[in-house]
C-alpha angles and dihedrals in degrees: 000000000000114000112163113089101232094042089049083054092052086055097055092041096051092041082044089058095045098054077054101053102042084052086063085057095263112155135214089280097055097041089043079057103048085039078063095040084057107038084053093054094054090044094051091043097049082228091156134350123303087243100050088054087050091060096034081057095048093043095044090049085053081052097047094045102044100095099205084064086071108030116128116241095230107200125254103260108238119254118249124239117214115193094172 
């Protein structure tokens, strides 16, 4: 579980970005690549501690490979009325 605040951040903003791009019709392959992209600009940046990426990265792949995160709502079809 993520506790610190900024790494907490980093986690909305990546899941955020998933939900997006799989929106725009992106798959498992291209948001596990940009998950990798991300995390190695915050390592290379120093933006928060090597173990708190660790677990951001840990927590968002639980995220990006949970299905129900990324099911489509599909609408309740409307009831016919027949007044024959």
């Amino acid at each position: 579980m993520l506790q610190d605040t900024q790494t907490i951040r980093y986690y909305q903003r990546i899941t955020d970005a998933f939900v997006e791009l799989w929106n725009r019709g992106y798959r498992m392959d291209d948001m596990r690549m940009y998950l990798d992209g991300y995390l190695a600009a915050l390592r290379h940046g120093n933006a928060i501690e090597p173990f708190l990426i660790h677990r951001l990265e840990e927590e968002a792949s639980r995220y990006l490979y949970d299905a129900s995160n990324f099911a489509m709502t599909q609408p309740e079809p409307e009831p016919q009325h027949d007044y024959y």
